[in-house]
N, CA and C of each residue as an Amber inpcrd file, in Angstrom:
protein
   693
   0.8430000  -1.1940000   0.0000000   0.0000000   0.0000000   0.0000000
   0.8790000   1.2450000   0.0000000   0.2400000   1.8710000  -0.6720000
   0.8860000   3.8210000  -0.5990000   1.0520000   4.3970000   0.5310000
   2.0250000   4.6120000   1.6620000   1.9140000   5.0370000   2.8670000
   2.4690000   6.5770000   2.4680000   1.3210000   7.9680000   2.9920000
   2.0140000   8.8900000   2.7610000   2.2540000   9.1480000   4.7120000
   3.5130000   9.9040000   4.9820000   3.9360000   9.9020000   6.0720000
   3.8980000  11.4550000   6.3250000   3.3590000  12.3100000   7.3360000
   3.2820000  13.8820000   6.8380000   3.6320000  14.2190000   8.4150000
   5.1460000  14.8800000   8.5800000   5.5960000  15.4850000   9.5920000
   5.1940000  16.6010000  10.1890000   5.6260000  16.3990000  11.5150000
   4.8380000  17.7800000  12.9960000   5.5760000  18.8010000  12.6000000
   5.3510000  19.6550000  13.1960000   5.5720000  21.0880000  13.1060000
   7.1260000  21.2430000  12.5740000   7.9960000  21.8080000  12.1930000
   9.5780000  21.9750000  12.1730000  10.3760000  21.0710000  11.6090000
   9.6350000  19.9720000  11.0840000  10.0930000  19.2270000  10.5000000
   9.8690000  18.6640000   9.0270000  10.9830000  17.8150000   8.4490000
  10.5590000  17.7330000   6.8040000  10.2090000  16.3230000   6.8040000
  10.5730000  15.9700000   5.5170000  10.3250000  14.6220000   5.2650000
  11.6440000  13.3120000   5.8130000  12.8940000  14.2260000   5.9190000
  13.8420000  12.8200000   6.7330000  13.5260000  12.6080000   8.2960000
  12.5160000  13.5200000   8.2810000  11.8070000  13.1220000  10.3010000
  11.7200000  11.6230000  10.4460000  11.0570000  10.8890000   9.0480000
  10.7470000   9.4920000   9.1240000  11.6910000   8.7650000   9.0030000
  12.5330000   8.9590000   9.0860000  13.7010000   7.9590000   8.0390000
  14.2870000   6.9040000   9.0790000  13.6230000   6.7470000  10.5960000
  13.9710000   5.6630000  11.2050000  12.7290000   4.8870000  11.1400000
  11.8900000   5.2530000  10.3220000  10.8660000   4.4740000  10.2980000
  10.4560000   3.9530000   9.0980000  10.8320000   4.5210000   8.3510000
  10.5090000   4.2760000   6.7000000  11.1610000   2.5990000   5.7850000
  12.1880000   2.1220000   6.3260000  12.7070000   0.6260000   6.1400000
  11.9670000  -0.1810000   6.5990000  11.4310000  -0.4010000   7.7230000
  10.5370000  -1.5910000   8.3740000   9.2490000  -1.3010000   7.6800000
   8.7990000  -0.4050000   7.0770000   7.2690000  -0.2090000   6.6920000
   7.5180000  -0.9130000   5.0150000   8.7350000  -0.0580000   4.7480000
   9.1260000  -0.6630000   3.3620000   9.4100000  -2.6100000   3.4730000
   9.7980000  -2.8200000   4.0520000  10.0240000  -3.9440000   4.8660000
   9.0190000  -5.4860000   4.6260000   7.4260000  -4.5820000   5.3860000
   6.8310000  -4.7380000   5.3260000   5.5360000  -4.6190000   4.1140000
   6.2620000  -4.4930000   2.9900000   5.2940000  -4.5400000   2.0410000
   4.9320000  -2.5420000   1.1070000   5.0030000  -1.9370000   1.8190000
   4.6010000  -0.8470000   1.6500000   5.4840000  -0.2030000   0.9950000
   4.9550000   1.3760000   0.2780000   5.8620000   2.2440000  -0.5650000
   5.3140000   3.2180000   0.0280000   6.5810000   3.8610000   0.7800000
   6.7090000   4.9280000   1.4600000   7.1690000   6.5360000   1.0770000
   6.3230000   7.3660000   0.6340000   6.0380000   8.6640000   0.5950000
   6.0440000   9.4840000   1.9270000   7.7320000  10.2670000   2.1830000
   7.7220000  11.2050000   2.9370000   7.7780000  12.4260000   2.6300000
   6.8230000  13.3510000   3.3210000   6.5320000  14.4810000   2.4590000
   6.8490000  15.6590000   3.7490000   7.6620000  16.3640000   2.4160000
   7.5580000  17.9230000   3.5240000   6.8290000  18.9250000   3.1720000
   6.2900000  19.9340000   3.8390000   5.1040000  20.2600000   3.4910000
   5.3630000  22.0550000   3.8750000   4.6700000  22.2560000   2.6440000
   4.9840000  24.0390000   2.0800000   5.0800000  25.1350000   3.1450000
   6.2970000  25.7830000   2.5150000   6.5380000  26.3810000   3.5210000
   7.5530000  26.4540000   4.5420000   8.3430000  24.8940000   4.5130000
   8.8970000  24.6150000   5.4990000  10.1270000  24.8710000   5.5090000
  10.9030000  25.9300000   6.7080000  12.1300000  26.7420000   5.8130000
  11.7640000  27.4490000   5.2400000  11.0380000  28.1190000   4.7190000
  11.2700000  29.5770000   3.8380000  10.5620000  30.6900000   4.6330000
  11.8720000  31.3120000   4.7630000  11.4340000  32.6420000   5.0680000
  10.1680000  33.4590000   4.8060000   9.5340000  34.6570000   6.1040000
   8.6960000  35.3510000   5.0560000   9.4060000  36.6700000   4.4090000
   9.1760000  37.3130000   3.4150000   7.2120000  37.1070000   3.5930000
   7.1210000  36.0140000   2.1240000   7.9760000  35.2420000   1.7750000
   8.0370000  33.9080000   0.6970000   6.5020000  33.0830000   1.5070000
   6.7450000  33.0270000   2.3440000   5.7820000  32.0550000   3.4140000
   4.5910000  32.2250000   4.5650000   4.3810000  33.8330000   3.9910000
   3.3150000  34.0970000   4.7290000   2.0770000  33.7940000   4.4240000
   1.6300000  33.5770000   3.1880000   0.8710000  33.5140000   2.4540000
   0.1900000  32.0650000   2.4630000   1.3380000  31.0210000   3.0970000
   1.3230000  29.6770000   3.3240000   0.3900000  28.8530000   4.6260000
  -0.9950000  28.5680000   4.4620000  -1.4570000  28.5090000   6.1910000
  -2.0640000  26.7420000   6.2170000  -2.7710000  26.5140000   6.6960000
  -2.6000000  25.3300000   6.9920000  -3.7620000  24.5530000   5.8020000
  -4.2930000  25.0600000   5.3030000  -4.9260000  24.7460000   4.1630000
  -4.0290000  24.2680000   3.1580000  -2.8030000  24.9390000   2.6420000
  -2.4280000  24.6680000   2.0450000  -1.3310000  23.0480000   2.5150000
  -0.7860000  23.0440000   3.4210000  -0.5730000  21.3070000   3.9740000
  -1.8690000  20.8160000   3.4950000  -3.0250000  20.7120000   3.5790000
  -4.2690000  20.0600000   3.6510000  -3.9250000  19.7410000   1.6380000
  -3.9400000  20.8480000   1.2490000  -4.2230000  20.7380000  -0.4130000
  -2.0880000  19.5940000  -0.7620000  -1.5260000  19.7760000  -0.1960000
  -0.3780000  19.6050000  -0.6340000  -0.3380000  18.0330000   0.0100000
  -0.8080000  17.6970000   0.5180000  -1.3420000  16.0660000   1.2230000
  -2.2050000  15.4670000   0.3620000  -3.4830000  16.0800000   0.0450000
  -4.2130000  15.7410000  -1.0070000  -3.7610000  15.4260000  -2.6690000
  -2.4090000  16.4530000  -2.6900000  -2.2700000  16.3070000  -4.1930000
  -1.1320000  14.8140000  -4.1490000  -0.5990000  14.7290000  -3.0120000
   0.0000000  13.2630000  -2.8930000  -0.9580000  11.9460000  -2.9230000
  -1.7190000  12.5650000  -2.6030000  -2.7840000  11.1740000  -2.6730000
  -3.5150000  11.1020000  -4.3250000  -3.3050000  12.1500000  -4.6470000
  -4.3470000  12.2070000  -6.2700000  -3.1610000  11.3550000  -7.2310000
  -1.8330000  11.5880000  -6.9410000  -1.0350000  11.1630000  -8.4330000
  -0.9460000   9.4480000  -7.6520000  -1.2180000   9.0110000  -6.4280000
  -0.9910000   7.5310000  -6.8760000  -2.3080000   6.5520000  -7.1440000
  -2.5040000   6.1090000  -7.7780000  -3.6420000   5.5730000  -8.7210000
  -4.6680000   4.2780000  -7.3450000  -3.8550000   3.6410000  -6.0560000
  -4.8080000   2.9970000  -5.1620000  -4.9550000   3.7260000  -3.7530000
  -5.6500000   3.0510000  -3.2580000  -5.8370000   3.4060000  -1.9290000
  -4.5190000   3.5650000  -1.1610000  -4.6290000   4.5780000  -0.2120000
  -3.5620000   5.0010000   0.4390000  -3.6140000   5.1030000   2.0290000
  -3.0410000   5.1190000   2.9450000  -2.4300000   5.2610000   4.0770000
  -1.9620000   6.2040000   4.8230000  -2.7470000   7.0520000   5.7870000
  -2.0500000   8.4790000   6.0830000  -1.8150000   8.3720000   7.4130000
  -0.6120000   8.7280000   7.8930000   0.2690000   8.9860000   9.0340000
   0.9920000  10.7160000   9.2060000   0.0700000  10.7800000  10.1530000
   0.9860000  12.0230000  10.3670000   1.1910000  12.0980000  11.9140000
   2.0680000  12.5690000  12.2930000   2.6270000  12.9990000  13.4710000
   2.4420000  14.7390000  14.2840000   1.8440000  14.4570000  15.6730000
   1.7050000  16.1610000  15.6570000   0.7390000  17.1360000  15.0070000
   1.3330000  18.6290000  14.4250000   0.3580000  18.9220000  14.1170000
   0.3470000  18.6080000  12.7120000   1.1870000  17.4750000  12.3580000
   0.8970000  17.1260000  10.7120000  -0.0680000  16.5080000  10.4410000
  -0.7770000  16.0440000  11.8300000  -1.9320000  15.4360000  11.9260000
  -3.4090000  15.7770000  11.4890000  -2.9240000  16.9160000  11.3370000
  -4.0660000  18.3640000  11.0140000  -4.3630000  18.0550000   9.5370000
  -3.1740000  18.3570000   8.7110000  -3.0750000  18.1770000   7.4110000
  -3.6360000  16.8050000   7.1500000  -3.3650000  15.9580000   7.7700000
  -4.0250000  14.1780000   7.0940000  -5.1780000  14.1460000   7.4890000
  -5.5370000  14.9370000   8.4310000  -7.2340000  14.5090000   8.7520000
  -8.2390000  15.1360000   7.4850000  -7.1280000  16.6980000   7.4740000
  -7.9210000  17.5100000   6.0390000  -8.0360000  16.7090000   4.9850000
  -7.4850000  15.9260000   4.7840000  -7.1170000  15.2450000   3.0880000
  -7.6990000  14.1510000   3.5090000  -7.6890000  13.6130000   4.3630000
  -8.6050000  12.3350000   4.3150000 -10.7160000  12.5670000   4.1960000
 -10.1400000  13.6380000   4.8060000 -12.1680000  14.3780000   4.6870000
 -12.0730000  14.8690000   3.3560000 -11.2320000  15.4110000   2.4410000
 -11.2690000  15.7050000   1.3950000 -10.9190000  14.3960000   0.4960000
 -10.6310000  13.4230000   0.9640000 -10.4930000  12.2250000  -0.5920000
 -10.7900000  10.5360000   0.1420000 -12.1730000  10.9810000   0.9700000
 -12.6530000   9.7680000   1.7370000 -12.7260000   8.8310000   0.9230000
 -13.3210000   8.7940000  -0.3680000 -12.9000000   7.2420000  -0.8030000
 -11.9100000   6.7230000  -1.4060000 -10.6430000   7.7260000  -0.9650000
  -9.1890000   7.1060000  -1.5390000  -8.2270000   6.5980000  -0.3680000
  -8.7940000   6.7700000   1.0970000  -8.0700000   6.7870000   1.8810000
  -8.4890000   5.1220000   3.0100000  -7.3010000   3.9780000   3.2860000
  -7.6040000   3.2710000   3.6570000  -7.3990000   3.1040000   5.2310000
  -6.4850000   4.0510000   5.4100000  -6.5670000   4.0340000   7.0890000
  -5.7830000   5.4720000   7.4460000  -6.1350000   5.8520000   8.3110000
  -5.2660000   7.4450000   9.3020000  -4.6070000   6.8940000  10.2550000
  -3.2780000   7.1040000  10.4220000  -2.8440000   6.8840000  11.7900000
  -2.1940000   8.0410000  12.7070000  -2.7360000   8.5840000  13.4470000
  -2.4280000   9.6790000  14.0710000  -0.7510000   9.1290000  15.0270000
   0.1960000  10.0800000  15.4130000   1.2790000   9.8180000  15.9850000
   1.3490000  10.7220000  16.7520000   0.7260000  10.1660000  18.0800000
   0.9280000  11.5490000  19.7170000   0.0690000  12.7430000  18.8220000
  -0.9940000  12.5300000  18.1320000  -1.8290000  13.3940000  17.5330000
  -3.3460000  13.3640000  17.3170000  -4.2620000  14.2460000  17.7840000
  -5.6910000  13.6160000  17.6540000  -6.3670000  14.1300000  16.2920000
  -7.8320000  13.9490000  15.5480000  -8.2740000  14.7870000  14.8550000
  -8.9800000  15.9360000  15.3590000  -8.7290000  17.1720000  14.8610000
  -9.0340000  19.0320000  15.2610000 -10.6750000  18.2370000  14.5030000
 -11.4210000  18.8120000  15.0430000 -12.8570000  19.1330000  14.8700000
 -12.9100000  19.8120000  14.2220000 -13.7880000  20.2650000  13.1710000
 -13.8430000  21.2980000  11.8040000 -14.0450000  23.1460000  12.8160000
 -13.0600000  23.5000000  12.2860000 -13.1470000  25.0410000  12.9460000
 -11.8840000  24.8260000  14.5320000 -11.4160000  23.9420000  14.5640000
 -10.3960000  23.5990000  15.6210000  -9.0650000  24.0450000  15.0860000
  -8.1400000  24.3720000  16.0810000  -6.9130000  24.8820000  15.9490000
  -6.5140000  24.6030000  16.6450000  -4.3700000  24.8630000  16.5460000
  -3.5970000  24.5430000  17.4860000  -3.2900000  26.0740000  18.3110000
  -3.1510000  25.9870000  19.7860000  -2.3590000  26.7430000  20.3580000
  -0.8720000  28.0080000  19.3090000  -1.1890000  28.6770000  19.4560000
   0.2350000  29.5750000  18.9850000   1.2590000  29.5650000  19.2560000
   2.7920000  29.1840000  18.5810000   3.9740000  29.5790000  19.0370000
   4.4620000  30.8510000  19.2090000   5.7810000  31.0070000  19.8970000
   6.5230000  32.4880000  19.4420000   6.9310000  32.3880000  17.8940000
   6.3880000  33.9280000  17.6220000   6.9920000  33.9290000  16.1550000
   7.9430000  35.1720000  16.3140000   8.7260000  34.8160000  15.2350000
  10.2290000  35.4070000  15.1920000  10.5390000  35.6970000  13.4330000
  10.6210000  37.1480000  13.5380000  10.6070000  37.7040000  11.9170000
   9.5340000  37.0080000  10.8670000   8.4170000  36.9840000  11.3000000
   6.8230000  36.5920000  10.6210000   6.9450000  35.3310000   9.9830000
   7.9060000  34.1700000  10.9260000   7.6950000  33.0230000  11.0390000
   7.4600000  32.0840000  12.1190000   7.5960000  30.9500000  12.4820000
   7.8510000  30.3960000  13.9460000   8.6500000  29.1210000  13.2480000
  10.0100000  29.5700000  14.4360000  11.2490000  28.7330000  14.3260000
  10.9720000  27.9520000  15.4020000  11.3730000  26.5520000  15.4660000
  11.2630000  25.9390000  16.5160000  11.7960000  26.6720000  17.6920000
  10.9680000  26.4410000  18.6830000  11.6650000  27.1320000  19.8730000
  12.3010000  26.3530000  20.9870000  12.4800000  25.2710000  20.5500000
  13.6260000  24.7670000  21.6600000  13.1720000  23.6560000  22.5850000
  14.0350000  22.6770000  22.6670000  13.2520000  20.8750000  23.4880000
  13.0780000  21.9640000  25.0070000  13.2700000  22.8870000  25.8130000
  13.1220000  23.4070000  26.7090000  11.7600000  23.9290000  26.8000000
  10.6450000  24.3540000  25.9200000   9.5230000  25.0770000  25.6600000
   8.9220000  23.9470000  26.1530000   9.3150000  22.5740000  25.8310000
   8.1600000  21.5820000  26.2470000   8.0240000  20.7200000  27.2980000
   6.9320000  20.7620000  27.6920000   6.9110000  19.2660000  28.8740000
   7.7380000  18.5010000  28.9780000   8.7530000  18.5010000  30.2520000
   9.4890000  16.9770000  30.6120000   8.8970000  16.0210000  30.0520000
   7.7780000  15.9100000  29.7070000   6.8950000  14.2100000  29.7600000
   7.3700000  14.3390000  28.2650000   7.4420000  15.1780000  27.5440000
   7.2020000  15.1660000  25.8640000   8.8780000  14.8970000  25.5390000
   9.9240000  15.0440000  26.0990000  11.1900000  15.4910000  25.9830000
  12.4590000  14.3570000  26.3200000  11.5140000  14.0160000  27.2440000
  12.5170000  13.1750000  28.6020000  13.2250000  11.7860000  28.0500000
  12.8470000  11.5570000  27.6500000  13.2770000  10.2530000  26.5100000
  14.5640000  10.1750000  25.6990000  14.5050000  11.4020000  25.5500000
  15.4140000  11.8860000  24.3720000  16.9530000  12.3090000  25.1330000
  17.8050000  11.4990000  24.1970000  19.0880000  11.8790000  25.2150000
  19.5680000  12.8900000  24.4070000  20.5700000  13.7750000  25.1310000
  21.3160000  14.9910000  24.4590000  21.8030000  14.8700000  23.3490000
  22.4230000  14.0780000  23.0690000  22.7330000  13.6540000  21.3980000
  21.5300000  13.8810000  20.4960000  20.9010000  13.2680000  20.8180000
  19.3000000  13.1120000  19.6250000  18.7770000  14.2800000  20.1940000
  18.4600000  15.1540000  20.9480000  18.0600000  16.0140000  20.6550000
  18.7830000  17.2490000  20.3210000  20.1660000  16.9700000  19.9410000
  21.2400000  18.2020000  19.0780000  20.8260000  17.8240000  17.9630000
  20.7940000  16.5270000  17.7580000  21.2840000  16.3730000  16.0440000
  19.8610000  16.7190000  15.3670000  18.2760000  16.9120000  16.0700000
  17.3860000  16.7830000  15.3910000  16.8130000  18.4180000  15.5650000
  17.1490000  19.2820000  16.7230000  17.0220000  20.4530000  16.9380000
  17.7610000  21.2380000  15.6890000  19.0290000  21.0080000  15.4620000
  19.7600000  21.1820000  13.9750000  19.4590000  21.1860000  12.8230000
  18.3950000  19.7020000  12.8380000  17.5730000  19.6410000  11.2940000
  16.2350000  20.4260000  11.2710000  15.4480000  21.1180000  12.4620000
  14.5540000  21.8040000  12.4820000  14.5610000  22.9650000  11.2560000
  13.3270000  23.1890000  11.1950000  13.3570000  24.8970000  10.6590000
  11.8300000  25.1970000  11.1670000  11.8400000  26.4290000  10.1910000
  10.6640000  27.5910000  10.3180000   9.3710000  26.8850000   9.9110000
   8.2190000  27.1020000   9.9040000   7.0640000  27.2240000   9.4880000
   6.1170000  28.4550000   9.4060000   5.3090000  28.6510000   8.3250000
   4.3880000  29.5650000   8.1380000   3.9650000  29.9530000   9.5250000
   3.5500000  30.9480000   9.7520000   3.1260000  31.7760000  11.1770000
   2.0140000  31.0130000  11.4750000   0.8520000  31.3290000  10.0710000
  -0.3180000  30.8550000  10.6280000  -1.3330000  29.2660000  10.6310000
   0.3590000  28.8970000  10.4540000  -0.4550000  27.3790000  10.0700000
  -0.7210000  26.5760000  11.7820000   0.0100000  26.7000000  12.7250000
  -0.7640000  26.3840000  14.5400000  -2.1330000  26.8470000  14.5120000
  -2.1080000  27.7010000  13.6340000  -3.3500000  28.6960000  14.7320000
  -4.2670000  28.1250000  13.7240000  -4.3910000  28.3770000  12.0740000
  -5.5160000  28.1060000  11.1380000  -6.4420000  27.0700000  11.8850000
  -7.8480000  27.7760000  10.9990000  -8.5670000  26.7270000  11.7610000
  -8.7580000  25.5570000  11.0070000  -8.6780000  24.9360000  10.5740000
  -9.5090000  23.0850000   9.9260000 -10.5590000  23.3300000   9.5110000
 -10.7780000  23.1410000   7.8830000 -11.9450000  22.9320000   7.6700000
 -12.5480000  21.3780000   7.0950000 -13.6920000  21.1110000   7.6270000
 -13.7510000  19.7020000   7.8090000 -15.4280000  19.3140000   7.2310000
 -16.0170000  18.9880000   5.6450000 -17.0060000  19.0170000   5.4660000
 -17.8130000  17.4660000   5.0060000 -17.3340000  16.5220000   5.1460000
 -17.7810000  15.2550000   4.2200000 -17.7420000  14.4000000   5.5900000
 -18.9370000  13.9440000   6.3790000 -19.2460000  12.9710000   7.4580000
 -18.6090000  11.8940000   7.5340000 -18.6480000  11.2770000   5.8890000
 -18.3370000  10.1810000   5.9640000 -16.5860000   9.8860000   6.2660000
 -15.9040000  10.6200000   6.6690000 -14.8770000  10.5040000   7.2160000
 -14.8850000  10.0420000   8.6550000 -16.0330000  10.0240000   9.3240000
 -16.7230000   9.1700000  10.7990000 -16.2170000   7.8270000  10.0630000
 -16.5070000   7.1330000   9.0810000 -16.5160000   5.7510000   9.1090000
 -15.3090000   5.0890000   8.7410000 -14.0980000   5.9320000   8.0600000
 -12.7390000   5.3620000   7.9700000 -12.0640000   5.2910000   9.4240000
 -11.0190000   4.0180000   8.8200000 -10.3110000   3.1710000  10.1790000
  -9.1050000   4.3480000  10.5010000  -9.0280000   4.4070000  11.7920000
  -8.4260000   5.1670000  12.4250000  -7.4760000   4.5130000  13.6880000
  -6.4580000   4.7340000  13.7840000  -5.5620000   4.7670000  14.8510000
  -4.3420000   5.6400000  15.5160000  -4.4350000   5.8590000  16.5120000
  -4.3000000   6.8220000  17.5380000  -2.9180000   6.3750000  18.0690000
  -1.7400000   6.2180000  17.7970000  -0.6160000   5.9900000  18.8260000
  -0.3680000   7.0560000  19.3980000  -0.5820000   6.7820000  20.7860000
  -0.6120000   7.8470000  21.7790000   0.9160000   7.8990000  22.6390000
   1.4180000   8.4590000  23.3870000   2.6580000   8.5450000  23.7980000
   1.9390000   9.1630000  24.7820000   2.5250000  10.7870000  24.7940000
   2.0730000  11.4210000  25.8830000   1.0350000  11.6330000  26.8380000
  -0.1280000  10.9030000  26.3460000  -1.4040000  11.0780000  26.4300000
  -1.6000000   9.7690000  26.8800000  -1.5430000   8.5870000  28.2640000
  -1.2790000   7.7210000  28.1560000  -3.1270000   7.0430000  27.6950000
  -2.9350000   5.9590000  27.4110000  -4.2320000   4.6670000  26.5370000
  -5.1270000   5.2940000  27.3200000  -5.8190000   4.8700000  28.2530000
  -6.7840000   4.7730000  29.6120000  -6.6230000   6.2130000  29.5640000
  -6.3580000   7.1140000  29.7560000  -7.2980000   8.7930000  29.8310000
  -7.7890000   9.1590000  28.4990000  -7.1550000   8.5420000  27.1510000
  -7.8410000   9.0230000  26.1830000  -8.5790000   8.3550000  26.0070000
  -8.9770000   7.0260000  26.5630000 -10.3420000   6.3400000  26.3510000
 -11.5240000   7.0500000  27.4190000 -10.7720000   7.6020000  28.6540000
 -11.9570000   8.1210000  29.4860000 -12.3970000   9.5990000  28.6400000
 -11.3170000  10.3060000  28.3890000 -11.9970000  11.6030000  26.9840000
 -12.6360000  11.4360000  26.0780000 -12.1350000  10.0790000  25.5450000
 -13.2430000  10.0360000  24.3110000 -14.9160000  10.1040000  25.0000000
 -14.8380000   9.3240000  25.5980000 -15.9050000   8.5380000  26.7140000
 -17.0860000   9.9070000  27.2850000 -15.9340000  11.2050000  27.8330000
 -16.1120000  12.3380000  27.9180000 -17.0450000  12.6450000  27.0710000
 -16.3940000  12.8830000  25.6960000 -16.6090000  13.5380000  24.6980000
 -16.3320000  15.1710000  24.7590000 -15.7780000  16.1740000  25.0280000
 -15.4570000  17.1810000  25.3280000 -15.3750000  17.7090000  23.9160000
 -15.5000000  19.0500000  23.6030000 -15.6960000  19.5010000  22.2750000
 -14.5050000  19.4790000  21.2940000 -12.9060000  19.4150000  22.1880000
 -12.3240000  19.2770000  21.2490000 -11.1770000  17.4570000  20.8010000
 -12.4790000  16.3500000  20.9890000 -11.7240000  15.0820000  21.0550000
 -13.6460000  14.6090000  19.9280000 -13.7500000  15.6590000  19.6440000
 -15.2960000  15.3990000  19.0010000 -15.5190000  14.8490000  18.3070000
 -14.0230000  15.0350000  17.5590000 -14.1270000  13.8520000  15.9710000
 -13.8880000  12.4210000  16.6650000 -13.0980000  12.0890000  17.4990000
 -12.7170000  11.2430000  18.0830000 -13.4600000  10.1730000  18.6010000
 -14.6940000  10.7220000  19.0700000 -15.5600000  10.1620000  20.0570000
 -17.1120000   9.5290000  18.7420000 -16.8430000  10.6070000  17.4530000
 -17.6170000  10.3000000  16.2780000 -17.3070000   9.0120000  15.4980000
 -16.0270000   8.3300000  15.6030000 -15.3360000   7.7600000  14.6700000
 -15.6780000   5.9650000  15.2850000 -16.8180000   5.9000000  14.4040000
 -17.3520000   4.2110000  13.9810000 -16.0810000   3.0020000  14.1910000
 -14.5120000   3.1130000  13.9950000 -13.7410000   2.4550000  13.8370000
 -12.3790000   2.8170000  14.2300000 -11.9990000   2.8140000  15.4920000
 -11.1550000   3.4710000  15.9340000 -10.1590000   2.6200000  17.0810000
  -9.0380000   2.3270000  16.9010000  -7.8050000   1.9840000  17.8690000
  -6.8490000   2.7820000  18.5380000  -6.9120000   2.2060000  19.5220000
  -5.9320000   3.2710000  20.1250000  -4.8160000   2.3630000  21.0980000
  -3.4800000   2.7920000  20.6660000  -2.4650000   2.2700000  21.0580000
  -1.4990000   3.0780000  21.4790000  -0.8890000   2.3470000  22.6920000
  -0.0740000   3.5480000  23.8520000   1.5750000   3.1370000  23.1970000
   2.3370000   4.0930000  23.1130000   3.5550000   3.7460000  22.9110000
   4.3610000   4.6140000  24.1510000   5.7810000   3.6380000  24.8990000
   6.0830000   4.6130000  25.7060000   7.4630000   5.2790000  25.7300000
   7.1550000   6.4400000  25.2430000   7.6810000   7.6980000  24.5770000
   7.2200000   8.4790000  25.1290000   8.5120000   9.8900000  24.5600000
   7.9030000  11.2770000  24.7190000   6.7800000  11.5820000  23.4840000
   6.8260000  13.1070000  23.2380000   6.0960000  13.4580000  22.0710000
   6.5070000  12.8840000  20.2570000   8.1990000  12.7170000  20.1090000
   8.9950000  11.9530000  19.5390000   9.5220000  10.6220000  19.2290000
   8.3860000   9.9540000  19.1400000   8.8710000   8.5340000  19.4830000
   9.6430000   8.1310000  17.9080000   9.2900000   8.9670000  16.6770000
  10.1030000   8.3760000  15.1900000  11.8560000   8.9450000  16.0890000
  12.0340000   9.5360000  16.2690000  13.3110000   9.8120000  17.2210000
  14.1040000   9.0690000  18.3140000  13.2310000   8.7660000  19.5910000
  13.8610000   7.9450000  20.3370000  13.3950000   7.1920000  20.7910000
  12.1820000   6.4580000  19.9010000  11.9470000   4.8990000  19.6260000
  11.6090000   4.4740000  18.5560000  12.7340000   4.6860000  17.3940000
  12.1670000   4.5830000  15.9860000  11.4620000   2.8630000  15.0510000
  12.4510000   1.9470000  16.1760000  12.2630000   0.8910000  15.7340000
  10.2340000   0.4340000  16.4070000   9.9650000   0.8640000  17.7180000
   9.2710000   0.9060000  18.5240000   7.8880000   1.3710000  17.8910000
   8.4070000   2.5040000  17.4120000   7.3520000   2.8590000  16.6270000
   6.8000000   2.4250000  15.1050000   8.1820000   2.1500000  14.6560000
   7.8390000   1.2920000  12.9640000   7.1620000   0.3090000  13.4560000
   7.6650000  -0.6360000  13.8720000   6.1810000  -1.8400000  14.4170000
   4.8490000  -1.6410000  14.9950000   4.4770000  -0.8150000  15.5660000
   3.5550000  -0.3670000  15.7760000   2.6510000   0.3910000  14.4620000
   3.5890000   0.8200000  13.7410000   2.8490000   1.6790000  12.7190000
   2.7140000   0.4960000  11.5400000   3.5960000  -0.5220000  11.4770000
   3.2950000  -1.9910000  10.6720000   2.1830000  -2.8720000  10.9030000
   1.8340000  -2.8600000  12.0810000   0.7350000  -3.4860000  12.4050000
  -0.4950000  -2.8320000  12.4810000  -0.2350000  -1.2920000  12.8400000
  -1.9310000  -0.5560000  12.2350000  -1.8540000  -0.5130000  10.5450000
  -1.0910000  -0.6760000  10.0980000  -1.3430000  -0.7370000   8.6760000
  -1.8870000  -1.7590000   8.0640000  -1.3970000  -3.2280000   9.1330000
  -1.8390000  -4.2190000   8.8050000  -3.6460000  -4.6590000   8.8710000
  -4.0450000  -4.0180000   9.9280000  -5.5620000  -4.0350000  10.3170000
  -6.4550000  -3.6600000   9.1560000
């Protein structure tokens, strides 16, 4: 199957590349995509918001001719949920990574932006729980490969119009968020886990990691992401 793989915030397409052999491995042809915008300065990239990830995900899914496979990580998660509501009958499974689906009109929290972009701001901005995993090495060498993103692609809101995206298979590898509270949220239902709690066909699997597990549990996570593919 066509696996397209669509990276979190600051990152490109070699984010996957400890994960991309075992999937290949396993049968699959792996599409890692970096997504517009990423690195370029503004005002090249102001113009760039989260719609356009949504359309630039979608046009990966239009040139391969079967059903496809979407993984995204973070808030790349945003972008695969868009394209999967936009090309529901091309899409054979979502797998979210430490990422949920935004509810139509949902957004992410804002970073600092810096000269009318947002540069990563540093493994220090985030939760011990999201971080802690990661030894000083791996987080030099991957803080290094970071860059910029469009200002307003955190904040854009999701637009989300075709229901029948309730009935595609979905899975949730959760990290930070451990199994058992996101089953009591779904359970909740709270307004922004909405799609979540809508979704006819849904798994959810704990991996234990920070927010980074293609990083510092890459093998950990390729199997995990081999076997929701397999379902």
């Amino acid at each position: 199957m066509d696996v397209l793989l669509v990276p979190g915030f600051w990152l490109d397409a070699s984010s996957w590349e400890g994960v991309t052999a075992s999937l290949e491995a396993a049968g699959h042809t792996v599409h890692a995509l970096t997504m517009p915008g990423v690195g370029v300065a503004a005002p090249d990239s102001s113009d760039i918001g989260l719609a356009d990830w949504v359309v630039a995900t979608v046009a990966a899914i239009d040139v391969r001719t079967g059903p496809v496979a979407l993984v995204g990580h973070s808030g790349g998660g945003h972008a695969v949920w868009g394209a999967a509501d936009a090309r529901v009958d091309r899409v054979a499974r979502v797998v979210f990574v430490d990422s949920v689906p935004l509810p139509p009109g949902g957004s992410i929290t804002g970073f600092p932006v810096v000269d009318e972009v947002v540069p990563f701001p540093g493994w220090d901005y985030f939760p011990p729980n999201e971080v802690a995993d990661m030894d000083a090495a791996t987080k030099a060498r991957w803080a290094a490969r970071t860059r910029s993103i469009p200002r307003t692609v955190p904040t854009d809101q999701l637009s989300l119009t075709d229901e029948r995206r309730f009935a595609l298979p979905v899975t949730v590898i959760t990290a930070t968020f451990p199994e058992n509270d996101m089953r009591d949220v779904i359970a909740a239902a709270p307004p922004w886990a909405s799609e979540l709690a809508a979704l006819h066909d849904l798994e959810i699997v704990g991996i234990d990691s920070g927010h980074w597990p293609q990083f510092s549990k890459p093998r950990e996570l390729a199997e995990k992401l081999v076997v929701a593919l397999a379902n």
